[in-house]
Each structure stands twice: as C-alpha cells, then as structure tokens.
C-alpha positions, 0 to 999 in steps of 0.5 A, a space after each residue: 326377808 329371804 334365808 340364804 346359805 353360805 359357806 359351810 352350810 351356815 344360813 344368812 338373812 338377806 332383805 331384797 331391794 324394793 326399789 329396781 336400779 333406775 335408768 335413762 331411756 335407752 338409747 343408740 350405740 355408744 359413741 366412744 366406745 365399742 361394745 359388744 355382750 357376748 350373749 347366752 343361749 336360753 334351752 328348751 326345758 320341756 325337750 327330752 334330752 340329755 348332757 351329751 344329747 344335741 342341745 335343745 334351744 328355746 329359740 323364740 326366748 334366745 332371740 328375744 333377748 338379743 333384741 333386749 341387748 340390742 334395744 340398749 344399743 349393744 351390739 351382741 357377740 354370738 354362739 361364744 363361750 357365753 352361749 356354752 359353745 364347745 360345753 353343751 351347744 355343737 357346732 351345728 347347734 352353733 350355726 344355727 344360731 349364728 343363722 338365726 340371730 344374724 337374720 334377725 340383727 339385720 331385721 332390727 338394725 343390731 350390731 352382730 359378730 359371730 364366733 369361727 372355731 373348729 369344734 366340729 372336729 373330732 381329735 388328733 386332727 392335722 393341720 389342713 384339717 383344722 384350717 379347712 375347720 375354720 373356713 367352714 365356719 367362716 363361710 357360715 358367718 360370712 354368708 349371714 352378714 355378720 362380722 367373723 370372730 376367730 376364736 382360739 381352736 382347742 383342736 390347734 392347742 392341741 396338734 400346734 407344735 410351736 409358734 410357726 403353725 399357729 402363724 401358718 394357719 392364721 395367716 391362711 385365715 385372714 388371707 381369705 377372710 373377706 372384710 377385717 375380723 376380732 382375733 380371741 385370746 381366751 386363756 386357760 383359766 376360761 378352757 384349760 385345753 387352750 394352755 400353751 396358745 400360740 406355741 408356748 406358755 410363756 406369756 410374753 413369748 405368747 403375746 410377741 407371737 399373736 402381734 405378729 399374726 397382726 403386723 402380718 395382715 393388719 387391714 384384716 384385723 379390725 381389733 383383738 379380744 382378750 380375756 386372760 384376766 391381767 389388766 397390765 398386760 392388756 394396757 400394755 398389749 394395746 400400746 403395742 397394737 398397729 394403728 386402727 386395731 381395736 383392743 376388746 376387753 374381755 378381762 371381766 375382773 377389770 373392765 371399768 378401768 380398762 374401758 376407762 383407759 389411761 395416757 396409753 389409750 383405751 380399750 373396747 368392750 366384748 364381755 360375757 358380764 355384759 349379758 347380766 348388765 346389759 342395761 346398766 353397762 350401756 348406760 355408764 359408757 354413753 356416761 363415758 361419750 359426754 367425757 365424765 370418766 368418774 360418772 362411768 367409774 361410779 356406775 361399773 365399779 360397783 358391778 366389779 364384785 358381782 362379776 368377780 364372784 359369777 367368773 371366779 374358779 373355775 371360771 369357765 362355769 360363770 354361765 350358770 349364774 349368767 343364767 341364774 340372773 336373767 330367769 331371775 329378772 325375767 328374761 326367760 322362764 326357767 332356770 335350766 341350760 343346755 348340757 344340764 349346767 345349771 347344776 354346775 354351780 353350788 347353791 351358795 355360790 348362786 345364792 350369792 349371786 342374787 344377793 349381789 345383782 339385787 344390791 345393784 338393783 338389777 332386777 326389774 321386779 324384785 318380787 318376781 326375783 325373790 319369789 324366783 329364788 325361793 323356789 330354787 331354795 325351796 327346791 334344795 331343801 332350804 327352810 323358809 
C-alpha cells in the first residue's frame, strides 16, 4: 500500500497492481490506421543550466525511447509540443533532434515526421520574415528525410491581420514544400498565443479558412492534425476534406471513437497520449485492422480517464505527467525535464496520474514504479 494525497491535502491509500498489463508481441505498422506518437525529449539531469538556459538533453536515452515507440510499429511524431518545443527546448535544440532521430528512424526502419514552426524568431515579425522562418525549417526537415509537419507559428498569431495572410503564407508554403505535408491545428487551449489562428476566432469561420489553404494545394497536403478538443467538429471537419487527405487525431480527450470512425469516416492518429500508451495503443488498432471495433473501444476506452486528467487545464503542462509516467515505467532514469518542468504539476495532480496508469497496468515493473513514486512522495514530505 502507497499513501497518496489528494485535493486539499487529504491522504488516500492506494494498492499498486502486482500484475503489468499483458500484450501480444509487437508487431509492424497497423494497417488500417495511420499513427503516430508525438514523442518527448528526456533532459540531462546532471547539466548545469538553468529555466531560460539552452536546454540539455539526455540524447542516448531520448533516442531510446524512439526505438520503444517504433519497436511497437508507431511511427514518431518529433520535436512537437510533446517535446516542450517553444517551452524549454529552442529551435536549435529542435534541429537537432530533428537531425538525430531522422537518422536514426532510417537506421531502424521507423516511421518519422518532424514539426516546421518559426520559433527562431524574436517578436513583432513581419510577414516575409516569419515565411523565411518556416523554410528554414523546412529545409531542415527536408534534408533529413523526414515527412514536414507545418505547425501553427505564434509568430504569425501574432503579426496576421486576417485570414488573407494566413493563406499568403501557406500558400507560399507548400508551393515549395517537396513531397505532401501534415497541416497542425493546435487551439488555444494547448498555447493560448494561438487564439484567433487563421485571422479569426470564430471557429467555423476559422475551419472554412484552413479548408481552403487545402482545396489550394490539395496534392501537397497528405493530411491534417487537429487538436482543438471537439470531437464534433473534428468528424464533421474530415467529411469535408478533399479526397486522399488524412485527418489525424489530436483530440486527446476523444480519440477512441474518432479513431473508431462513424458512416462519415475515420480519422488517423497523432497523439502526445501515445507516448504513455505506446504499447497498449499500437495494440488495440492492429484490433481495430482484424474489423473488431468493439475489441479496440474495449482496450482505448479505459485509457480515456487518465488521458483527461494528464491534458486536463491548463492543458499545455500535460507533458510533466508524460514524463512522470515513462521515469515511472522505466523509460529514463530521472524525473527531471528541460526548462524545470517537472515542477509544473502539483503533486496530487501527479499522484493521481500513477494511480490511474498503475490501474491500466502500464507499468512493467510495478515495484520499480511505486519504489518510484515513493521517493518523489518522500521528497515532498508525504509520510509513509
């Protein structure tokens, strides 16, 4: 039994799971499903640096656990929110990532796309100055064989005046990008200095806006990621997609039944949750390829409450208990993250996190993963 605390201080006894969650052999890609895990960068803990310093990244142990991901037939999703890009980890920091996993996804065989944003820029920029952002890193990407995400680019958030800038620049964008590209929708609620994206804050406004940056140059748009948390507008914006574009999940509070599909289709998959349930979620869609819709509800479903609480508000600080999770199952040695953020949750938002990934099971050694936790209890002064 492991004491635990909870809202206003109260403690709760928690039992801790004897038994790992217990899975196939992995296997390849799933075939009816594209999915990718947007992947987290593991820090240095022994660098001396600082919040706003460059960060310092463990790269032996970051890389490892792009071969995890890949070994279970995921492909990897890089220097992404989920890498605490534009939140501790630079653009040069970025590219270098980018570099290195790129070489080592050809190395292995994996599955790789890599984020393009404009994060090298200082603010107010202009126009010209935030395209000339994006190409280079679009050149980066390009050159190291990986497939080029175009992220959402506070910089343009910021200097767009309306819709028509934010067609200028695309447009420019994938006139030159050299094969087809994941266009990213990431709302505010995962970086509030992306309120207003494509020139408006009306939603429906917005998404009639972002459709026609893809009827523009629909043989350079391999699909779209969205992450605005609304699974009714996500079905109802992949009805309305020209044919041979993907829609990607990034709806982490609703992707079983988006993944799962309804008469008007389906959508892929590139999820920050992934990283946690890598595994188990490669699993339940190679379920989903045999037909048994209900077999890969019963496996994702059950996975819904944790995902809820690690994204719950403010959103954009679900990587800690991303984190918290694979030091816990043993993916990295340390519970430490570049810019400090492991500090970023409260321990009872993080005790609850083990508590929910120990009832799926998703701890290969459960002892290891609660001697784990009791010393980050201990460290904050829990009693035993």
């Amino acid at each position: 039994m492991i004491t635990l605390p909870g809202p206003g201080g109260r403690l709760r006894a928690h039992t801790p799971r004897t038994d790992p969650l217990t899975l196939p052999a992995a296997g390849g890609p799933p075939a009816s499903r594209t999915v990718f895990a947007a992947a987290h960068v593991v820090a240095d803990p022994y660098a001396d640096t600082t919040p706003d310093g460059p960060a310092a990244v463990d790269w032996d142990t970051t890389l490892a656990f792009r071969r995890h991901l890949w070994s279970h037939g995921l492909g990897v999703a890089e220097a992404m929110d989920t890498a605490q890009r534009g939140m501790g980890l630079s653009w040069a920091g970025a590219a270098e990532l980018i570099r290195r996993s790129a070489a080592e996804a050809k190395a292995v065989g994996g599955r790789i796309a890599c984020g393009v944003g404009t994060d090298q820029l200082a603010l107010p920029a202009g126009l010209s100055a935030i395209r000339r952002a994006y190409e280079e890193q679009l050149a980066v990407v390009e050159e190291s064989g990986a497939q080029a995400i175009l992220m959402a680019s506070r910089a343009l958030a910021a200097t767009a005046t309306g819709p028509e800038d934010y067609l200028e620049v695309y447009g420019q964008l994938l006139r030159q990008a050299a094969e087809p590209v994941i266009l990213h929708w990431l709302g505010p609620m995962f970086d509030p200095a992306l309120e207003g994206y494509w020139g408006t804050t009306d939603l429906d406004a917005a998404t009639d806006v972002f459709l026609e940056v893809i009827a523009a140059h629909p043989d350079k748009v391999d699909g779209i990621k969205v992450s605005l948390l609304d699974a009714g507008r996500e079905a109802a914006l992949r009805r309305r997609l020209p044919d041979g574009v993907r829609c990607y999940t990034g709806d982490d509070f609703h992707y079983p039944e988006l993944m799962a599909g309804d008469d008007g289709g389906f959508s892929h998959a590139l999820l920050g949750v992934f990283d946690p349930l890598g595994p188990l979620a490669a699993h339940a869609v190679r379920v989903l390829d045999t037909g048994d819709t209900a077999g890969f509800r019963a496996l994702l479903d059950p996975t819904v409450a944790l995902s809820r609480h690690l994204f719950e508000t403010p959103t954009r600080f679900y990587k800690t208990g991303v984190v918290l999770i694979a030091w816990l199952a043993g993916h990295q040695d340390h519970f430490a993250m570049v810019g400090g953020l492991q500090s970023a949750r409260s321990l009872p938002h993080l005790a609850r996190a083990y508590e929910l990934a120990d009832g799926l099971g998703l701890f290969p050694d459960p002892a290891l993963a609660e001697a784990r936790m009791r010393s980050l209890l201990t460290v904050y002064g829990v009693p035993r």
